[in-house]
N, C-alpha and C positions, 0 to 999 in steps of 0.2 A: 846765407840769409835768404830767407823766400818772401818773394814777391807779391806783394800784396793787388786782387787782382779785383777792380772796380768797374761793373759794368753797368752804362745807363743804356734804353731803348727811349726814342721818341718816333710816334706814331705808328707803332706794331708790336703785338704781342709775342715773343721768343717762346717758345716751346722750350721744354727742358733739354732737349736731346742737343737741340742751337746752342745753349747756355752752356750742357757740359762739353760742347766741343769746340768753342771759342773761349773757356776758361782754361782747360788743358793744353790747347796748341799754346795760348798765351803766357805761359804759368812757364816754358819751355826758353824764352824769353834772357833771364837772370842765366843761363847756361853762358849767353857771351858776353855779358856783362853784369858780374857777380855784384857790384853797386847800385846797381836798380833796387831802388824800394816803394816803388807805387806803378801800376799801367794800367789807364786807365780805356776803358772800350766803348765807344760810342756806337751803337746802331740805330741806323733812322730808317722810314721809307718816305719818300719824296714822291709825292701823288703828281705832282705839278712838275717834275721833271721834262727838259726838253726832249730827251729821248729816254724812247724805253729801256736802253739797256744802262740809264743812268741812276734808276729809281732805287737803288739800296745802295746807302752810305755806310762805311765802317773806317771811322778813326782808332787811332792808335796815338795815345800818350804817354812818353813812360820817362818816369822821374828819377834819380838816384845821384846821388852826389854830385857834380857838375853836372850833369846831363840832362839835359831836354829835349828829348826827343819826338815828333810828332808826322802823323804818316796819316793819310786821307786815301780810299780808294772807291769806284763808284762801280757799281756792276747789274744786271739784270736778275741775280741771286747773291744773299747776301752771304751763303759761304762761298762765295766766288770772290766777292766781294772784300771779306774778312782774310783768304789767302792771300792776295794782291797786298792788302795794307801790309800782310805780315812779313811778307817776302820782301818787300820795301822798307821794312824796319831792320830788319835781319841787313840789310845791305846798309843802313845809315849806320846802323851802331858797329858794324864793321873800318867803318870809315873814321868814325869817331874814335875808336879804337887807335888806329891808324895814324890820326893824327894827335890824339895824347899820348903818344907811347914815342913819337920819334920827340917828339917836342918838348 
């Protein structure tokens, strides 16, 4: 099944090059758990952030049959920002794994 992969930006504009390489890592996803059928990407930038190295936000939502999965990361570049969230996902749905499989 492939992953259907939704990306929103509030307040900055993505270049394509952003787009194709937070669609790809994210599309990577359904490898550890082949029930996901939606993940959704939120990019912001936060003008008004407290510090500077918190001003790009990258969420991660990702949907599939029980699962709900959801992962926030904050960084000074938003593909720093987006690796963090990812690496964070990669570790929940491990877990989730984890405990539906003994359980």
């Amino acid at each position: 099944m492939t992953l259907k992969i939704e990306l929103f930006t509030r307040n900055m504009d993505v270049d394509e090059a952003v787009r194709d390489y937070v669609s790809k890592r994210a599309a990577k996803l359904d490898r550890y758990l082949p029930e996901l059928e939606t993940a959704r990407l939120d990019l912001a930038y936060i003008k008004s952030a407290r510090s500077a190295s918190d001003r790009y936000v990258a969420q991660i939502t990702v949907r599939g049959g029980r699962a709900l999965l959801r992962t926030e990361e904050r960084s000074d570049n938003i593909r720093a920002a987006f690796d963090s969230a990812l690496e964070k996902m990669e570790r929940q749905i491990d877990r989730y794994k984890g405990k539906h499989r003994r359980g």
